[in-house]
Each structure stands twice: as C-alpha cells, then as structure tokens.
MIDOSE-1310 file (N, C-alpha, C; in nm, 2 decimals, decimal comma, always signed):
residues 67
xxxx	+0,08/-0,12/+0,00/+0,00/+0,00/+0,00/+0,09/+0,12/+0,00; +0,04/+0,24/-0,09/+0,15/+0,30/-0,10/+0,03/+0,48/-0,06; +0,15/+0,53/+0,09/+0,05/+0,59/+0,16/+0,13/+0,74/+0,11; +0,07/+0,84/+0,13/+0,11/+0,96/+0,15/+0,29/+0,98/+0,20
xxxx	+0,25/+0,91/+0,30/+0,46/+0,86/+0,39/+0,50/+0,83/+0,31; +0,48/+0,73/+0,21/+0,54/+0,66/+0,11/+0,57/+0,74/+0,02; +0,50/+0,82/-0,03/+0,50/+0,89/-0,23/+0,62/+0,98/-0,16; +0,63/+1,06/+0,00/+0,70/+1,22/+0,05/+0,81/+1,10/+0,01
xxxx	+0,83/+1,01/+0,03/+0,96/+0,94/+0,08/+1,03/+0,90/-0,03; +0,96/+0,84/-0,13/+1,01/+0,82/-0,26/+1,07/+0,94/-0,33; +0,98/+1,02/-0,30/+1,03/+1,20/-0,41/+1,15/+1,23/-0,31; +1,18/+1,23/-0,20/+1,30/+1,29/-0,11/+1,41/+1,13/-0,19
xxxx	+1,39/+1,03/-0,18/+1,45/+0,94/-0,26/+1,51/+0,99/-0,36; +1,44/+1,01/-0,44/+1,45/+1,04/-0,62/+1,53/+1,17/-0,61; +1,47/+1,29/-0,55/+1,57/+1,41/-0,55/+1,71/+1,40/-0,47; +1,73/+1,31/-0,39/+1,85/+1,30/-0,36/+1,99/+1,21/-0,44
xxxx	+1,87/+1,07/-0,53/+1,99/+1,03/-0,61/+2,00/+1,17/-0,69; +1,88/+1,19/-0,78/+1,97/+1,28/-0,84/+2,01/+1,39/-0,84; +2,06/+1,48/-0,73/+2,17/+1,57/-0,71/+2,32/+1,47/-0,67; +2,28/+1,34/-0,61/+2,36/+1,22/-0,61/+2,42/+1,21/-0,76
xxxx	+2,38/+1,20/-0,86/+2,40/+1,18/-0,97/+2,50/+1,26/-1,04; +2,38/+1,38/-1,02/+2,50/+1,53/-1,05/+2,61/+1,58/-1,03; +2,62/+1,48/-0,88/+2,75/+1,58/-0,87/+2,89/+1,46/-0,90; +2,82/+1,38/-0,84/+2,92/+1,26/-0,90/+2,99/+1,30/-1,10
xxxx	+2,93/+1,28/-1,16/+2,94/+1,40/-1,33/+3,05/+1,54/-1,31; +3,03/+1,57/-1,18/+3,12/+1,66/-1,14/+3,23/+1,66/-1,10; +3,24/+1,56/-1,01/+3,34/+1,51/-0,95/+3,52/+1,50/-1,05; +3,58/+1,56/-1,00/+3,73/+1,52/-1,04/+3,81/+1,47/-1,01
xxxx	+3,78/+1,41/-0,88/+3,88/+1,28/-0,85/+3,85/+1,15/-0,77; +3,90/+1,09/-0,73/+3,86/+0,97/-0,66/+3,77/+0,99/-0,52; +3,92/+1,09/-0,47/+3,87/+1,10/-0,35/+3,70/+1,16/-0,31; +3,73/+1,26/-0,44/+3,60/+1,32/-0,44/+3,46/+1,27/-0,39
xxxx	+3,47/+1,12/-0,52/+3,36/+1,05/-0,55/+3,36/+0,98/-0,41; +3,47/+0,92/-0,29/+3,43/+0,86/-0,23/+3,35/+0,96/-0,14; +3,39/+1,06/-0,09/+3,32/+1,19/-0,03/+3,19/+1,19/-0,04; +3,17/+1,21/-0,19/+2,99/+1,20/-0,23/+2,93/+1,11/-0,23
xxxx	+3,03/+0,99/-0,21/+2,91/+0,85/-0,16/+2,87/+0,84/-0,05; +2,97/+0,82/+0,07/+2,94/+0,86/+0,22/+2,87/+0,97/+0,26; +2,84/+1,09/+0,20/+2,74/+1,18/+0,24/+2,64/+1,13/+0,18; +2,59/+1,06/+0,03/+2,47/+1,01/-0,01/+2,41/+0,91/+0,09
xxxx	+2,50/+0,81/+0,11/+2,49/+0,74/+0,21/+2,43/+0,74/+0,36; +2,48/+0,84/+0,41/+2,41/+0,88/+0,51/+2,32/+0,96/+0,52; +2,31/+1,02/+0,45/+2,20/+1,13/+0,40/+2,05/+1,01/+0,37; +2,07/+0,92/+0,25/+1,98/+0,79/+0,23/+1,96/+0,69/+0,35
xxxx	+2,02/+0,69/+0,46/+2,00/+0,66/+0,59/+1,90/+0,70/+0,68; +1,92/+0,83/+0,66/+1,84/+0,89/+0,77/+1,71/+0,94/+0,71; +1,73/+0,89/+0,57/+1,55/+0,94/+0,50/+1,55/+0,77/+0,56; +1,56/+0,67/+0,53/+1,49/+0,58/+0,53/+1,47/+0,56/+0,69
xxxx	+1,54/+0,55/+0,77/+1,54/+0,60/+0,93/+1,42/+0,68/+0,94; +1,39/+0,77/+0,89/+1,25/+0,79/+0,93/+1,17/+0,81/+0,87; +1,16/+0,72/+0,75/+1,04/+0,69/+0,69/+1,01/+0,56/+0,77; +1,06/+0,49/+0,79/+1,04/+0,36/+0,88/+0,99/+0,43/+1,01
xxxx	+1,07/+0,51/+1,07/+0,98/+0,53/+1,21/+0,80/+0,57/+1,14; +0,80/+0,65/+1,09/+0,66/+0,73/+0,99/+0,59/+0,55/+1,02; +0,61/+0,48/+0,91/+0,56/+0,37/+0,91/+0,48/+0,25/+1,02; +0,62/+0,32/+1,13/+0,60/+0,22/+1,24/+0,50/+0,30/+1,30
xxxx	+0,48/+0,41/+1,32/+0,39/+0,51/+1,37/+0,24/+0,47/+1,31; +0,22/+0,44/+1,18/+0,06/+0,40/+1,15/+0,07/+0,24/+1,16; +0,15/+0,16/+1,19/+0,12/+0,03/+1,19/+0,06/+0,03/+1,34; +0,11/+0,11/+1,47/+0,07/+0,12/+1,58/-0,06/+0,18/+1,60
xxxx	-0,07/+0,26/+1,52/-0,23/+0,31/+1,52/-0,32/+0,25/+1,48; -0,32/+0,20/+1,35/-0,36/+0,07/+1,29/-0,38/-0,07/+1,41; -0,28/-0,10/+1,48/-0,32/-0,21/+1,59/-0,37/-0,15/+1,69; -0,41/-0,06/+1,70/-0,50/+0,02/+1,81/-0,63/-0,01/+1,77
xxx	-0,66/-0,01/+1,64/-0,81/-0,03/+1,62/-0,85/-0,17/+1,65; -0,78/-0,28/+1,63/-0,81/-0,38/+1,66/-0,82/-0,45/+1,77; -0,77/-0,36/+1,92/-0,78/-0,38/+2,00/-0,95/-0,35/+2,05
C-alpha cells in the first residue's frame, strides 16, 4: 500500500539520487567521489530512518483499532 509517507519518501529518494548523480558527473577525482558516496549514504539513511519510524507510527495506530 503506498500511503502519503510513502509517495513524500520516494520523491526525497528520487531528488537525492539525483543531485547524487549530479554531482558525481562533477566530480574530479577519486577521493571526491568517495566523499559523495558517504554523504549520499548517510544522507539515504536517515531518509529511510524515518520513513520507517513514519511507518511504524501508522502500523501502531492501525493495531489500536483492533484492540
């Protein structure tokens, strides 16, 4: 099921590879590129970090009703 949490989370996804993309194209050296992976990287962490909390937040509300 793909909720509201989900579409924000995909588009912050999508605009981060591609400034991810961009700049990598940019990049002129090695070191560079490893630079811009570890920031993508963690950067792509902490969206998915709390899009999962987001998630776990309506699955708890969700088992609320069935109580």
């Amino acid at each position: 099921m793909v909720t509201s949490n989900s579409r924000s989370y995909f588009r912050e996804v999508e605009k981060s590879h591609r400034a991810y993309s961009s700049a990598l194209r940019r990049a002129r050296n090695r070191q560079a590129v490893m630079n811009l992976y570890w920031k993508h990287k963690r950067q792509h962490e902490a969206l998915l970090k709390r899009h999962l909390r987001d998630e776990m937040t309506e699955v708890v509300q969700i088992k609320k009703k069935f109580k």
